[in-house]
C-alpha positions as CSV (number, residue, x, y, z in Angstrom):
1,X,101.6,70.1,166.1
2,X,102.5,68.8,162.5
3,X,103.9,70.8,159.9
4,X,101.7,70.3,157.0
5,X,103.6,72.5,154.1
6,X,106.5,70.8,152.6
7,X,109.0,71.9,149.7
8,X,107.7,70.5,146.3
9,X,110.4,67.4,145.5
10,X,111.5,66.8,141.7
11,X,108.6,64.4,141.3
12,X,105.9,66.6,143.1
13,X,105.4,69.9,140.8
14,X,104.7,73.2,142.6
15,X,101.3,74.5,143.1
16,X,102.3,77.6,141.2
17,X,103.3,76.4,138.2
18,X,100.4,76.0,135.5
19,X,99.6,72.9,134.2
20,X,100.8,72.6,130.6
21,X,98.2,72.9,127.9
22,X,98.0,69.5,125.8
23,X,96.4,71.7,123.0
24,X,98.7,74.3,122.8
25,X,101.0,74.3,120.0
26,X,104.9,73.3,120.6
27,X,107.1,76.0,121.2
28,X,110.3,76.2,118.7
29,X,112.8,78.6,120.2
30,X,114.8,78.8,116.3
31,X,111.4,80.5,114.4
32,X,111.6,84.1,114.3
33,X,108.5,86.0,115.6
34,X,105.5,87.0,113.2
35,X,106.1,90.2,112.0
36,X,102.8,92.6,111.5
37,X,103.9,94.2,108.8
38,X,101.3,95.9,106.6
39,X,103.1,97.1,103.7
40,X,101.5,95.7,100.9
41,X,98.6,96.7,102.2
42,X,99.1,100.6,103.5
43,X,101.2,101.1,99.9
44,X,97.5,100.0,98.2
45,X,95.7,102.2,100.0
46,X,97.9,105.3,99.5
47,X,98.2,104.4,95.7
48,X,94.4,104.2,95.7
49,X,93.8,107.4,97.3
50,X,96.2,109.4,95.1
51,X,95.1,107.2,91.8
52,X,91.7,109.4,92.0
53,X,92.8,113.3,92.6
54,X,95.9,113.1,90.1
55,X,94.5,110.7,87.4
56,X,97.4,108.4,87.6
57,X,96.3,105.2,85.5
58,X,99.8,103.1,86.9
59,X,99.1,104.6,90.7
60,X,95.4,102.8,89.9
61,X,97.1,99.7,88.6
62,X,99.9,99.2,91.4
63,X,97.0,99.9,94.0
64,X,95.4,96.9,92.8
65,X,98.3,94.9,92.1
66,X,99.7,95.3,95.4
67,X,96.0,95.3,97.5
68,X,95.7,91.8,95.9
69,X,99.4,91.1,97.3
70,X,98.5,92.2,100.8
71,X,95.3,90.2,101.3
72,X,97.3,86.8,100.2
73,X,99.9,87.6,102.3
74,X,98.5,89.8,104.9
75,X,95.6,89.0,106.9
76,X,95.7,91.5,109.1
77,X,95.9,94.6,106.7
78,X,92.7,92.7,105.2
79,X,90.2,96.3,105.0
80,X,92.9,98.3,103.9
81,X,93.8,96.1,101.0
82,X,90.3,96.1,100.1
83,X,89.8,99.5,100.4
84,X,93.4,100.1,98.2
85,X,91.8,97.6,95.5
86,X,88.3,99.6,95.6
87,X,90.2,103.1,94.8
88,X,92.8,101.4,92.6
89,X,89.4,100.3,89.8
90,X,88.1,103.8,91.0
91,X,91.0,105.8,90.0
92,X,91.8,103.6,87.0
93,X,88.3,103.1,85.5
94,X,86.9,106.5,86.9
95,X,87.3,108.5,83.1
96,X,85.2,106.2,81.7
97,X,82.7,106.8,84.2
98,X,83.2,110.5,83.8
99,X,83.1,110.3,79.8
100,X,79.8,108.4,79.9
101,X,78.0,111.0,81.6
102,X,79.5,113.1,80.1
103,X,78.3,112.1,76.4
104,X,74.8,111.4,78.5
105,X,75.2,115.2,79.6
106,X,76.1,116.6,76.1
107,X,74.2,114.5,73.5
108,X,70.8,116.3,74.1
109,X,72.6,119.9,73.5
110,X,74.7,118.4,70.5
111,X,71.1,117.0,69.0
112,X,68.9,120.0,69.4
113,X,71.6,122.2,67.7
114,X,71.1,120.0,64.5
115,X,68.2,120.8,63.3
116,X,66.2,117.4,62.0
117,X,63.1,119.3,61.7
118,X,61.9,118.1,64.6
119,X,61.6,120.7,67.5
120,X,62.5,124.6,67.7
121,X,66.5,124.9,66.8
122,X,68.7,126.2,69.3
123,X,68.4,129.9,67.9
124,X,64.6,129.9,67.3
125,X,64.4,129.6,71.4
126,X,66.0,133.0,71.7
């Protein structure tokens, strides 16, 4: 009988070992590791969310300021950046959407209490 195993030489490389990948990219032991920080984008978000209860204008503004930071810089916090930038116009720009109806809401009552001649005044009704 023949012994078929042999120990792998320096030219022969082990059968364990994986073959390199030619498409892989070259490792460089001196970069530092990615790190998946998501500051930019979790600071949005929070300003975002607190722009709209408290009515902050600048908590609106930074929210957007930094949601557009964190999705140039960011990829990963993508949604929440979005999301900060969404509530940062919402919280910002909300009073004028609340003064619009507003006026929309009010202008009939301010009108019929004037009296053009047009229509029963407001004290005729009761």
């Amino acid at each position: 009988m023949t012994d078929t195993t042999s120990t792998p030489t320096a030219e022969q490389p082990s059968a364990t070992a994986a073959p390199e990948n030619p498409y892989a990219a070259p490792r460089t032991e001196s970069s530092a590791p990615a790190s998946a920080s998501n500051g930019f984008s979790i600071a949005s978000l929070v300003l975002g969310i607190a722009s709209i209860p408290t009515g902050w204008a600048i908590a609106g503004i930074l929210a957007i300021v930094f949601g557009f930071l964190a999705r140039s810089r960011e990829p990963q916090g993508r949604t929440m950046s979005t999301w900060g930038i969404v509530l940062g116009f919402v919280g910002t720009f909300g009073w004028l959407v609340v003064a619009i109806l507003g006026f929309a809401i009010a202008a009939p009552f301010a009108l019929w209490g004037m009296g053009f001649g047009w229509g029963p005044d407001f004290f005729d009704v009761f």
